[in-house]
VOPAGU-2260 file (C-alpha; in pm, 1 decimal, decimal comma):
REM VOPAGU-2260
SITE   aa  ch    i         X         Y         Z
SITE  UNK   A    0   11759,1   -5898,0    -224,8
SITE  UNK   A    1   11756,9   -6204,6    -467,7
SITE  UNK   A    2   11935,4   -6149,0    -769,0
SITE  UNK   A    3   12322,7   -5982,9    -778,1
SITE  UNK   A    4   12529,0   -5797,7    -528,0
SITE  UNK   A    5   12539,7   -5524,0    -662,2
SITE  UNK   A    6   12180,7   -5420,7    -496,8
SITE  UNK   A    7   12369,8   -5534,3    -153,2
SITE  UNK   A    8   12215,1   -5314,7     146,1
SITE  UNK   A    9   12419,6   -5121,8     387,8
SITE  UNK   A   10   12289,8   -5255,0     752,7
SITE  UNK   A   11   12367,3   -5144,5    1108,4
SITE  UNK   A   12   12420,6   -5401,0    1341,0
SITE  UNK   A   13   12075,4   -5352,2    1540,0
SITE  UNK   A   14   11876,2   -5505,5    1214,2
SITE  UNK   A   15   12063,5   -5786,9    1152,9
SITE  UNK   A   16   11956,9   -6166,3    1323,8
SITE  UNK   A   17   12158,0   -6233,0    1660,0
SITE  UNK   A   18   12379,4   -6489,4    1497,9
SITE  UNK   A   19   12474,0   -6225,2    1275,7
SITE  UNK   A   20   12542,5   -5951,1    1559,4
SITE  UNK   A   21   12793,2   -6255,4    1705,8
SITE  UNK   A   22   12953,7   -6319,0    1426,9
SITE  UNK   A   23   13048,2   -5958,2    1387,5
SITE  UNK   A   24   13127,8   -5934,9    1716,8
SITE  UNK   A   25   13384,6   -6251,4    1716,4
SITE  UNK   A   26   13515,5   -6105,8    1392,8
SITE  UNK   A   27   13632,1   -5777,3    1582,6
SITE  UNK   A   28   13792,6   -6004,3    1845,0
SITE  UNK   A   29   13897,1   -6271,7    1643,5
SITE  UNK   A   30   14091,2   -6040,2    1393,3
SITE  UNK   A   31   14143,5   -5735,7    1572,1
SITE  UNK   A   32   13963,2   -5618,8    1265,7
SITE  UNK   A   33   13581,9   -5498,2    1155,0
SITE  UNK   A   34   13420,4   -5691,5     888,9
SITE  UNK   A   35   13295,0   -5571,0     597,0
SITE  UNK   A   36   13044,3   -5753,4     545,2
SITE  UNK   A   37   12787,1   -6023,1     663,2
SITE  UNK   A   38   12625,3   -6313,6     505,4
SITE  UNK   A   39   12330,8   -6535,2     687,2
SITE  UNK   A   40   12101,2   -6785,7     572,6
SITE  UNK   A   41   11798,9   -6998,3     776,4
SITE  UNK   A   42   11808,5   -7332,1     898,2
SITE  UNK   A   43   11423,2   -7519,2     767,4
SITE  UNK   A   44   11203,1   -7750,7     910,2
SITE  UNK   A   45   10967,8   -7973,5     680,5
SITE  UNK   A   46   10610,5   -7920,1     730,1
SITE  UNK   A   47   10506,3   -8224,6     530,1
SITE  UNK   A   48   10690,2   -8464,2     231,5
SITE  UNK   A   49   10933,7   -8659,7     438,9
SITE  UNK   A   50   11159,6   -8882,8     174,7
SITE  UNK   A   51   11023,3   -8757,7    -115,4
SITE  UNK   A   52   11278,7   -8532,4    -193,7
SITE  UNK   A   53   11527,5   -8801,9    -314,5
SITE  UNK   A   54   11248,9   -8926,5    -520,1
SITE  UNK   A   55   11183,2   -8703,2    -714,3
SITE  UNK   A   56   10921,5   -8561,1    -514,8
SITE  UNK   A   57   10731,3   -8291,0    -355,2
SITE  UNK   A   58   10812,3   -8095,5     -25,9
SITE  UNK   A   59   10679,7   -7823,1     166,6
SITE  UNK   A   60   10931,8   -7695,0     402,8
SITE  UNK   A   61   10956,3   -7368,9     527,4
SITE  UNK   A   62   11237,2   -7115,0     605,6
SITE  UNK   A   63   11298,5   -7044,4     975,6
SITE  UNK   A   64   11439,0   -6758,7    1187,3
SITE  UNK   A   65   11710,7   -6981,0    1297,2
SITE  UNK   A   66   12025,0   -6917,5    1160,3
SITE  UNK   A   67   12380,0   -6967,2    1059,4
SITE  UNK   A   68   12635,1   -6632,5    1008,8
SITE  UNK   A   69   12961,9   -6535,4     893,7
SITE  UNK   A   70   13091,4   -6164,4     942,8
SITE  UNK   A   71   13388,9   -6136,8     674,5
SITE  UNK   A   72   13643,5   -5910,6     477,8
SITE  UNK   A   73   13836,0   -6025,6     136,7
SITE  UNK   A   74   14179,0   -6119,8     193,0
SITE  UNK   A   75   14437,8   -6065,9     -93,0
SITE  UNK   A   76   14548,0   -6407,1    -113,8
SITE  UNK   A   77   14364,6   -6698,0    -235,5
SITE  UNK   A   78   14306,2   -6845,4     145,7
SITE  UNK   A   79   13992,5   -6873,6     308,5
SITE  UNK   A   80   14025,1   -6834,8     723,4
SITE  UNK   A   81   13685,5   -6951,0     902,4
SITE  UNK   A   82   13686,0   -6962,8    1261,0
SITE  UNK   A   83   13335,4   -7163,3    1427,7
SITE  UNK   A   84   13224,4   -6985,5    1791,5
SITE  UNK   A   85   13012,3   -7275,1    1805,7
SITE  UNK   A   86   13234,8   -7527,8    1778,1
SITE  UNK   A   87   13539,1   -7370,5    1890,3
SITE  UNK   A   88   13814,5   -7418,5    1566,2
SITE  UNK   A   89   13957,6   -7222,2    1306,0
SITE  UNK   A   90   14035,3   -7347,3    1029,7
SITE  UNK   A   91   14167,4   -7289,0     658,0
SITE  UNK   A   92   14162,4   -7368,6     264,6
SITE  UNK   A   93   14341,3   -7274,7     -39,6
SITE  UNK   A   94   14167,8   -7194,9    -316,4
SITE  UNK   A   95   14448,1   -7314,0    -548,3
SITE  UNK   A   96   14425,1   -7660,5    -389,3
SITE  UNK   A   97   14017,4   -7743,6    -397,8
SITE  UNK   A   98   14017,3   -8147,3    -394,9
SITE  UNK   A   99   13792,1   -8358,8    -236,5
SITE  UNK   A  100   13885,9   -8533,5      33,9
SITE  UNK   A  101   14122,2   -8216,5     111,4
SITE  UNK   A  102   13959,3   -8095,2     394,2
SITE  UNK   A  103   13732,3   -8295,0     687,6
SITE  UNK   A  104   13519,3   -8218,5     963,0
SITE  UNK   A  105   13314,6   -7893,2     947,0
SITE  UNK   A  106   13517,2   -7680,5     735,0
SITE  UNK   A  107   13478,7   -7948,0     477,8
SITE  UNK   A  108   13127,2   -7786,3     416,7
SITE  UNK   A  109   13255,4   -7443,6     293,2
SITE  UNK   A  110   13539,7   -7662,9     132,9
SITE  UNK   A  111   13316,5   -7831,3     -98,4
SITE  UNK   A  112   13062,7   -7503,4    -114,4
SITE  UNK   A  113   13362,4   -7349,7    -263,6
SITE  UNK   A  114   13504,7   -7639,2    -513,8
SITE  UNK   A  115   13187,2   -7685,8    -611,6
SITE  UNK   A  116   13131,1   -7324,8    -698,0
SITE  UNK   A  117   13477,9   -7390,4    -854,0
SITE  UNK   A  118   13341,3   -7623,8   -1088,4
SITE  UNK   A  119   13070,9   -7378,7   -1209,6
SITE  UNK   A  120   13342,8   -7195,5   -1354,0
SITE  UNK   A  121   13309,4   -6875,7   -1144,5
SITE  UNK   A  122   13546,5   -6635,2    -991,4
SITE  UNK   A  123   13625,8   -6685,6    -638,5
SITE  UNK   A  124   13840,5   -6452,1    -371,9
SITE  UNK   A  125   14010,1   -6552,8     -72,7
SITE  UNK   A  126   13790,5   -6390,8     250,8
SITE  UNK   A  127   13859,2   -6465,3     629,1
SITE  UNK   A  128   13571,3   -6492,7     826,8
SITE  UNK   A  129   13352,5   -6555,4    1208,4
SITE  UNK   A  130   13058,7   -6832,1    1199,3
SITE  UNK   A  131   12787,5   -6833,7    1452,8
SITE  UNK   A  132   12461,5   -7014,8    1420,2
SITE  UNK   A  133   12151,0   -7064,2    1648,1
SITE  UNK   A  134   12029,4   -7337,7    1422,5
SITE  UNK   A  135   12046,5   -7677,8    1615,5
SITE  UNK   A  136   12295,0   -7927,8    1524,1
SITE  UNK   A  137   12162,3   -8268,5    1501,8
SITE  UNK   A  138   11843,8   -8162,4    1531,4
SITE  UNK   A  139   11674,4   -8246,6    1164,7
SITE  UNK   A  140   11690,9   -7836,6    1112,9
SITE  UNK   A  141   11917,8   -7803,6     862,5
SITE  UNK   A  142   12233,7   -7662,3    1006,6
SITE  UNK   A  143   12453,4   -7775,6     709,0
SITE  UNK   A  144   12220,9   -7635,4     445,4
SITE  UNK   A  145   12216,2   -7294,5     607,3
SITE  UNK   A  146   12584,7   -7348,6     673,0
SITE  UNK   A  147   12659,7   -7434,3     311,1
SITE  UNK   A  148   12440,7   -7128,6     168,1
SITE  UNK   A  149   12572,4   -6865,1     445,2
SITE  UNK   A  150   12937,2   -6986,4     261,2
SITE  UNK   A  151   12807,7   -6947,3     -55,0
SITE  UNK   A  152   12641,8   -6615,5     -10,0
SITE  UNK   A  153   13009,3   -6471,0     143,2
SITE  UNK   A  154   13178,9   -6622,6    -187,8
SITE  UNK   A  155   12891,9   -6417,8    -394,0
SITE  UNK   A  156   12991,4   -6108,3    -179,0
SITE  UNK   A  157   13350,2   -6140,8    -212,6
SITE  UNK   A  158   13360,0   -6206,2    -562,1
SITE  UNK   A  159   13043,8   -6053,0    -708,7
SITE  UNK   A  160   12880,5   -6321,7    -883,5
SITE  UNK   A  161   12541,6   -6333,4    -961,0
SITE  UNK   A  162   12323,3   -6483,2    -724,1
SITE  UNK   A  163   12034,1   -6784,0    -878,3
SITE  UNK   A  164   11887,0   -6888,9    -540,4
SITE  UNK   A  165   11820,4   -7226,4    -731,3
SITE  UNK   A  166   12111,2   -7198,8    -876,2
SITE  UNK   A  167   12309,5   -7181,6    -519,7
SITE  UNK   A  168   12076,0   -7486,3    -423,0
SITE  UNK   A  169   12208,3   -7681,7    -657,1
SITE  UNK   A  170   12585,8   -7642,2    -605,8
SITE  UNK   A  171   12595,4   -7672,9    -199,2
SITE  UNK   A  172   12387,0   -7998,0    -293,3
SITE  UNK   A  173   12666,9   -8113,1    -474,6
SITE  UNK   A  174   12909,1   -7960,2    -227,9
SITE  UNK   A  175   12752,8   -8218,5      38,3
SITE  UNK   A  176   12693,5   -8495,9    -178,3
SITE  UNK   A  177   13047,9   -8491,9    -370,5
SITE  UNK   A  178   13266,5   -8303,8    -176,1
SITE  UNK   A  179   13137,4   -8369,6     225,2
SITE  UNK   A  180   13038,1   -8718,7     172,5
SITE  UNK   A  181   12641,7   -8652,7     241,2
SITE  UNK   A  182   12417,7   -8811,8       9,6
SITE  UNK   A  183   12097,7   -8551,6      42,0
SITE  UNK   A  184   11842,3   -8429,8    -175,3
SITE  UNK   A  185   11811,9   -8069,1    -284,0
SITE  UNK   A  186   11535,0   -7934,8     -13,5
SITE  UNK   A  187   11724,8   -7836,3     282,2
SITE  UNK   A  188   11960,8   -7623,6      58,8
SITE  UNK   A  189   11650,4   -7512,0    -191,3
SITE  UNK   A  190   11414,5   -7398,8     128,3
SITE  UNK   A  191   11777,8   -7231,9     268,6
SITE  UNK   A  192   11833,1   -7063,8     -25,3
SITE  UNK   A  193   11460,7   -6953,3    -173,6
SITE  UNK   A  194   11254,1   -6888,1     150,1
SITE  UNK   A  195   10986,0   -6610,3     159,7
SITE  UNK   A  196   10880,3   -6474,8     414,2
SITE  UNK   A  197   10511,9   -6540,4     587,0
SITE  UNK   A  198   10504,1   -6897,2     383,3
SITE  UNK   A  199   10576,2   -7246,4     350,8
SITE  UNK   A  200   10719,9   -7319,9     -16,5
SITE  UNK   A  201   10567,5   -7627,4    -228,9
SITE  UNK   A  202   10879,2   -7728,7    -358,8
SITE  UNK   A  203   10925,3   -7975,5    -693,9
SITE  UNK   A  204   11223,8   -8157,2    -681,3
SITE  UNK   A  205   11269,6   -8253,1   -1031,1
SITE  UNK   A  206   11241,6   -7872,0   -1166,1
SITE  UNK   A  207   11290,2   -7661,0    -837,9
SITE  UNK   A  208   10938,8   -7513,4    -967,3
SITE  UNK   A  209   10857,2   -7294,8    -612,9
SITE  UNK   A  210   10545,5   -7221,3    -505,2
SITE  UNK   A  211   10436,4   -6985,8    -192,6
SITE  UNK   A  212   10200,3   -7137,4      37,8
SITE  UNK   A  213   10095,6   -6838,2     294,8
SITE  UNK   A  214   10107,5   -6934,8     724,7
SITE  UNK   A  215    9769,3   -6850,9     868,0
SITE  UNK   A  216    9803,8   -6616,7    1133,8
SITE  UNK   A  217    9585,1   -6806,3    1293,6
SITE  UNK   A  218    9835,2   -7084,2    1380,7
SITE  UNK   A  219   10197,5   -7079,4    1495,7
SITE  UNK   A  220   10487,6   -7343,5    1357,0
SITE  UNK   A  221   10631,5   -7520,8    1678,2
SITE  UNK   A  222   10929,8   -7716,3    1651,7
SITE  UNK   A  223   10992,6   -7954,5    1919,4
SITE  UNK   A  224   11328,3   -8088,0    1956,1
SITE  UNK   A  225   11290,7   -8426,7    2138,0
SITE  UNK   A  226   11684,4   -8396,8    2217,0
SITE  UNK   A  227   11749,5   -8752,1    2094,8
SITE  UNK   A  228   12036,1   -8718,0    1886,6
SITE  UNK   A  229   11955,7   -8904,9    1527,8
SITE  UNK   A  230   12099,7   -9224,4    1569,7
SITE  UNK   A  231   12166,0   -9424,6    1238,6
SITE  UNK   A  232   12062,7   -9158,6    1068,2
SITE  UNK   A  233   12330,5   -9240,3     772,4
SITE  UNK   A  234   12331,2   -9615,2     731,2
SITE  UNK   A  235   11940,5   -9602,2     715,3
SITE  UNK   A  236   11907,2   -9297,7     470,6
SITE  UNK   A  237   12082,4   -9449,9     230,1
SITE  UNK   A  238   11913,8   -9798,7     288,0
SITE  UNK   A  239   11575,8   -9619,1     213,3
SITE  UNK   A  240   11694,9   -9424,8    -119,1
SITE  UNK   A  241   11825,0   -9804,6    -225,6
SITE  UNK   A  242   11470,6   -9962,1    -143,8
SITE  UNK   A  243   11332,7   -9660,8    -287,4
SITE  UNK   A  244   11512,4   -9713,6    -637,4
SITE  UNK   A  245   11481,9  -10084,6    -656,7
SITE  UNK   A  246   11065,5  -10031,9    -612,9
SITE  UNK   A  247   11073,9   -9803,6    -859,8
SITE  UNK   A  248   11244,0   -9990,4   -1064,7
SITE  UNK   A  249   10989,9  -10299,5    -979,2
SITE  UNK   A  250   10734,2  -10066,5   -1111,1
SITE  UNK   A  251   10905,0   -9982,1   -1413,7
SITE  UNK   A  252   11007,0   -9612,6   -1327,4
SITE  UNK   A  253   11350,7   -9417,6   -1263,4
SITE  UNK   A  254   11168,3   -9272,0    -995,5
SITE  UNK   A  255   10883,0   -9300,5    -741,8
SITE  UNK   A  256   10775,8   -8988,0    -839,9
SITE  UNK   A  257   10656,8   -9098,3   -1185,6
SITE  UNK   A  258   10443,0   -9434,9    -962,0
SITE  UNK   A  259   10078,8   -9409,6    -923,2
SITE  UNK   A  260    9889,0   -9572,8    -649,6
SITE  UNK   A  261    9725,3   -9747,7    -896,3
SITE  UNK   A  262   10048,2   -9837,2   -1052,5
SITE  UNK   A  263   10184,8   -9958,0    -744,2
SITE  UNK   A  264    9856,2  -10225,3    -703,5
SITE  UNK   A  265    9903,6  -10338,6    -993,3
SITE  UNK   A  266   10303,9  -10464,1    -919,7
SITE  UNK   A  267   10239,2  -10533,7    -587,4
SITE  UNK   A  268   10250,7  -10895,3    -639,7
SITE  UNK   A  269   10550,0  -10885,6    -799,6
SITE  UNK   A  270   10724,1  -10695,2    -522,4
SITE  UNK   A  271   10818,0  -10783,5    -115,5
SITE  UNK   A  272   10628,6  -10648,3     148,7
SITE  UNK   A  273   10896,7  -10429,1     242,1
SITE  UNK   A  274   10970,7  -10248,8    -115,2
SITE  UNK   A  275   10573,7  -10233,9    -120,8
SITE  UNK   A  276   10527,4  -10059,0     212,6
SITE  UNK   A  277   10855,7   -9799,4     140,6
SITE  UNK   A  278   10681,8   -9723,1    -233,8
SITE  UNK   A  279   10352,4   -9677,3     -55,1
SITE  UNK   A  280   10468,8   -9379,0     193,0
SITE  UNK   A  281   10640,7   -9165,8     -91,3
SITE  UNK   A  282   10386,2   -9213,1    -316,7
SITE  UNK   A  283   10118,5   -9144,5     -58,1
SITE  UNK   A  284   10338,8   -8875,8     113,5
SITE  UNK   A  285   10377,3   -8719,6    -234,2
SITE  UNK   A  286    9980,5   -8703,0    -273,4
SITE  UNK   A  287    9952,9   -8580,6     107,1
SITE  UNK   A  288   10176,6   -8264,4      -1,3
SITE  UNK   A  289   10010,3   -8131,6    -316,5
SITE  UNK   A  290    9678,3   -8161,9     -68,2
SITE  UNK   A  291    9853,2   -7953,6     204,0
SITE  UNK   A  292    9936,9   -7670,3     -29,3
SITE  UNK   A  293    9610,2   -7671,2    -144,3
SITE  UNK   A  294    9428,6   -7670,3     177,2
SITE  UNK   A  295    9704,6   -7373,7     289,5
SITE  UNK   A  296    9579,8   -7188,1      23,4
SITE  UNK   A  297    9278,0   -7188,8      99,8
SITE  UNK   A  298    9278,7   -7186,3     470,9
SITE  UNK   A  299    9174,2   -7511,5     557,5
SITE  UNK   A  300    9365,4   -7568,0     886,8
SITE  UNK   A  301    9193,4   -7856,0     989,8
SITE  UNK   A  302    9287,7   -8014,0     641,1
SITE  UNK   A  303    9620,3   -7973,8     689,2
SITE  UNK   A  304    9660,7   -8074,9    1070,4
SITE  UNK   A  305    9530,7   -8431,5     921,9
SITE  UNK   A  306    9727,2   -8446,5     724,0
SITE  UNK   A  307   10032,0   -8385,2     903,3
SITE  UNK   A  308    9924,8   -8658,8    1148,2
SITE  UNK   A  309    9877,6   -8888,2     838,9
SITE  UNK   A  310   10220,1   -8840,1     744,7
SITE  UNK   A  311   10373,3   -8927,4    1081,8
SITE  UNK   A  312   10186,6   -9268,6    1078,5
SITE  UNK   A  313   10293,4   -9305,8     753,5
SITE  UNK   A  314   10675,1   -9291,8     819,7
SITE  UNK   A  315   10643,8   -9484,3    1154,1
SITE  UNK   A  316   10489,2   -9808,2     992,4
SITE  UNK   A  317   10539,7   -9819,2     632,0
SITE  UNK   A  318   10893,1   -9597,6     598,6
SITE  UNK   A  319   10978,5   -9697,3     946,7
SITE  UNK   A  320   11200,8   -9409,5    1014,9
SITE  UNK   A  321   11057,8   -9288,6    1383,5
SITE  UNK   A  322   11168,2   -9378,8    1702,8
SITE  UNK   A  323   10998,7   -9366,8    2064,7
SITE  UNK   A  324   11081,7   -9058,4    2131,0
SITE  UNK   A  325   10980,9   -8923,7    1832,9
SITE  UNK   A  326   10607,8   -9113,1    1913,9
SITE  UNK   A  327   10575,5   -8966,9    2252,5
SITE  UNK   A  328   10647,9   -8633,8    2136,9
SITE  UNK   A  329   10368,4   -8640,2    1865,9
SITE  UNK   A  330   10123,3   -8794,8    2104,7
SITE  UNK   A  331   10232,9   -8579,3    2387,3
SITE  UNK   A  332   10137,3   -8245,3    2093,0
SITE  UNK   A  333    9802,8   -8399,1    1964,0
SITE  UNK   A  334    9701,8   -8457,3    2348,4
SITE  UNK   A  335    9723,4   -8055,6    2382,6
SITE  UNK   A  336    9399,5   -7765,7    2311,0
SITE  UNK   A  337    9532,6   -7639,4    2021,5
SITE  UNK   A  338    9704,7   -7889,0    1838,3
SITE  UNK   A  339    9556,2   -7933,4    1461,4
SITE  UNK   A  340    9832,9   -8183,5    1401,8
SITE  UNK   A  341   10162,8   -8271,6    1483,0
SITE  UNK   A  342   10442,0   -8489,2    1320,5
SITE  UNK   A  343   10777,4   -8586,4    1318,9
SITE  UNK   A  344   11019,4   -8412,2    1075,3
SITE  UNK   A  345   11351,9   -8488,0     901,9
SITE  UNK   A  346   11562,2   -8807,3     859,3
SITE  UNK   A  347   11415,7   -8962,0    1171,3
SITE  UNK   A  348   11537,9   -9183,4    1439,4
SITE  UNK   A  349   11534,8   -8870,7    1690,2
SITE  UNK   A  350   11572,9   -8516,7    1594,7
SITE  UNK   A  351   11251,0   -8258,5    1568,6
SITE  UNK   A  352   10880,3   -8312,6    1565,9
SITE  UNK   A  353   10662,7   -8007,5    1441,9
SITE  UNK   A  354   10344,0   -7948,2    1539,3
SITE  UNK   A  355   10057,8   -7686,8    1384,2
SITE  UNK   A  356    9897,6   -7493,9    1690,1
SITE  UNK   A  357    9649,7   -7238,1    1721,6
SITE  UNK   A  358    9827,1   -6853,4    1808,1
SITE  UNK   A  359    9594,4   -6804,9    2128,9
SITE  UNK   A  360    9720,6   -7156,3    2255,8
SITE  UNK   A  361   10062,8   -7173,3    2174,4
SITE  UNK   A  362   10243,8   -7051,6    2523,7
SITE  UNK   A  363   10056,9   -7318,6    2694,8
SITE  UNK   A  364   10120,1   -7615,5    2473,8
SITE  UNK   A  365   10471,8   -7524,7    2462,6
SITE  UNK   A  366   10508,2   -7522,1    2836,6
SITE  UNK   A  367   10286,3   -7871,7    2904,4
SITE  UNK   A  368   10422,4   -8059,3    2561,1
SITE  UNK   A  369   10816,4   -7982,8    2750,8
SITE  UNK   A  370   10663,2   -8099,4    3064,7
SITE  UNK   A  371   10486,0   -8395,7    2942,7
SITE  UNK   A  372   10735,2   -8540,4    2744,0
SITE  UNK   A  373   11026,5   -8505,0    3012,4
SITE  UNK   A  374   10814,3   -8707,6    3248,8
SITE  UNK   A  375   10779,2   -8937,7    3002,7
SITE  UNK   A  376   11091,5   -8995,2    2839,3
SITE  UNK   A  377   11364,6   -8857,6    3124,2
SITE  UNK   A  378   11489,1   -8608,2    2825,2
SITE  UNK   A  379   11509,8   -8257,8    2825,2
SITE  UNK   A  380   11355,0   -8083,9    2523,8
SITE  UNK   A  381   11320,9   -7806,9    2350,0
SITE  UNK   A  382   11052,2   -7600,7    2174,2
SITE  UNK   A  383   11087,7   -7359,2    1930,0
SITE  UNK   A  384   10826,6   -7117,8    1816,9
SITE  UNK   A  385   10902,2   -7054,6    1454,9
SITE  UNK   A  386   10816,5   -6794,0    1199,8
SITE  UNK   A  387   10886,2   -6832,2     808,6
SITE  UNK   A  388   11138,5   -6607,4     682,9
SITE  UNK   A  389   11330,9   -6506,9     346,2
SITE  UNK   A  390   11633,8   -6683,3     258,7
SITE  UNK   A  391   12018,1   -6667,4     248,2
SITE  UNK   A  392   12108,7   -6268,7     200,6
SITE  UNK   A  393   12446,8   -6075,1     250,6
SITE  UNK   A  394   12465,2   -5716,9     371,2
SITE  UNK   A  395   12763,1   -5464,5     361,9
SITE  UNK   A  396   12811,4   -5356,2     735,8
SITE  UNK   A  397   12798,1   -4965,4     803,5
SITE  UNK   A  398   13164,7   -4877,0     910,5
SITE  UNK   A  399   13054,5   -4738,1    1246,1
SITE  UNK   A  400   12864,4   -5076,5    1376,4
């Protein structure tokens, strides 16, 4: 379901993701109450196109089967009643008083979701509802995004406005950036919001142009969550979109995007070594994209694992946005049988490193990339075997689940 409510599916509990199954569950106890309805959307992880988002770039996340849940019912006032499982508050918003600044912490999320929504000009209702998520927080997985779309598809649900996946994308962007205080680009929420299942989606960040890149079924998606929390993650993301603008501005663009390599030789003298090495991993990550979606299309597995590794060397020297742990994780996957390439994925500074891995090997990488990197670091990871899925959806609940 992708376009209005009004094609909203009835679902019994048993079908639904186990986020959503607790949330309806902490809605009965929560409220002494059933909801009526459910809305869920995915957390991502980026297969390649680290920092080019920003830019003006290319991307090629994918949707995972990870995600973030509210079970709900409208209210009749103009109040909106969210209690977290996962965090352990409740918490609460008029819809008469949407200012930024208003509201702080993690309801500020569906706070802005819903003044920005607000400022579209749509109709909104007041709903009470549970959140539960299985998306890691901190991780570089996008618990915010699906957060933000899971809020937006309960608004769509409880006030029957159309649903634009892109559309959606672009408002919880500007919920984080203008009313949470997060200055992202639009993948997390676009890959949230527009996953299919089976693929990866080469994304275009200047006009949310989507295209389907299918998984081989001959290789499995492993996330592996180093369990260093991103340190510096803020200060340093928005040092790197300022470097970022003032090299494309040395090489008389808006954007990076719009830079050749060729145009970046030519201004190289002109430019420090630093603005020079941060133009030279978007507009080389940017290339390294396009040439993963082609060799996904066509099956080229080995293709892609290159490039994957490419791209992690790539942000460790010239974007400088890896950490230790991050390099012992990657090393510890590309050590493995069955490792076609492996590289770290998000912000940086800690979080998740993903890693392409043939299906008949993927149980025992898993288990020796865990061990390895333990030994190693002291740090107790995780790994997460991922599949790609569709993206945010809302379902009316069956009365009797």
């Amino acid at each position: 379901m992708t376009s209005t409510d009004l094609e909203m599916t009835t679902t019994r509990r048993e079908n639904l993701p186990a986020p959503a199954v607790r949330a309806v569950t902490g809605f009965s106890e929560k409220f002494a109450a059933a909801a009526t309805h459910v809305a869920f959307a995915p957390g991502r992880v980026n297969l390649i196109g680290e920092h080019t988002d920003y830019n003006d770039g290319f991307v090629l996340p994918m949707a995972i089967d990870r995600w973030t849940a509210i079970a709900l019912r409208l209210r009749a006032d103009e109040q909106v009643v969210l209690h977290s499982l996962d965090v352990g508050k409740r918490g609460s918003f008029s819809l008469l008083e949407l200012l930024p600044g208003k509201v702080d912490g993690w309801l500020s999320y569906a706070h802005g979701v819903a003044g920005a929504l607000a400022e579209t000009g749509v109709t909104l209702g007041g709903w009470e509802g549970v959140v539960a998520s299985d998306v890691p927080m901190g991780a570089g997985l996008s618990s915010s995004a699906a957060f933000e779309l899971a809020v937006a598809r309960a608004f769509s649900a409880m006030g029957g406005f159309t649903w634009d996946g892109a559309r959606m994308a672009r408002v919880c962007q500007r919920a984080e950036n203008h009313w949470a205080g997060v200055n992202c680009g639009i993948m997390d929420q676009l890959a949230s919001a527009c996953g299919v299942a089976g693929h990866a989606l080469l994304m275009d960040c200047r006009s949310l142009e989507i295209r389907p890149a299918p998984l081989d079924a001959r290789v499995k998606i492993v996330v592996l969550d180093t369990a260093k929390k991103r340190g510096l993650v803020d200060s340093a993301y928005n040092e790197r979109r300022s470097q970022c603008a003032e090299a494309a501005k040395a090489c008389g663009a808006e954007f990076l995007r719009d830079v050749t390599a060729a145009n970046l030789e030519k201004h190289r003298a002109t430019m420090d070594a630093l603005s020079y090495r941060r133009a030279h991993h978007v507009i080389s990550e940017n290339a390294r994209t396009e040439e993963a979606f082609a060799a996904m299309s066509r099956g080229d597995l080995l293709a892609l694992g290159a490039l994957m590794n490419q791209s992690h060397e790539s942000l460790r020297h010239d974007f400088e946005v890896s950490c230790n742990e991050l390099d012992v994780m990657v090393e510890c996957a590309r050590k493995e049988r069955g490792c076609l390439g492996a590289r770290m994925t998000g912000a940086g500074f800690g979080g998740c490193a993903v890693a392409l891995v043939e299906t008949d090997a993927v149980q025992t990488f898993t288990a020796n990339v865990t061990r390895a990197y333990q030994a190693q670091t002291g740090l107790v990871p995780a790994a997460h075997i991922c599949r790609a899925v569709a993206g945010a959806d809302v379902t009316k609940l069956e009365s009797n689940c």
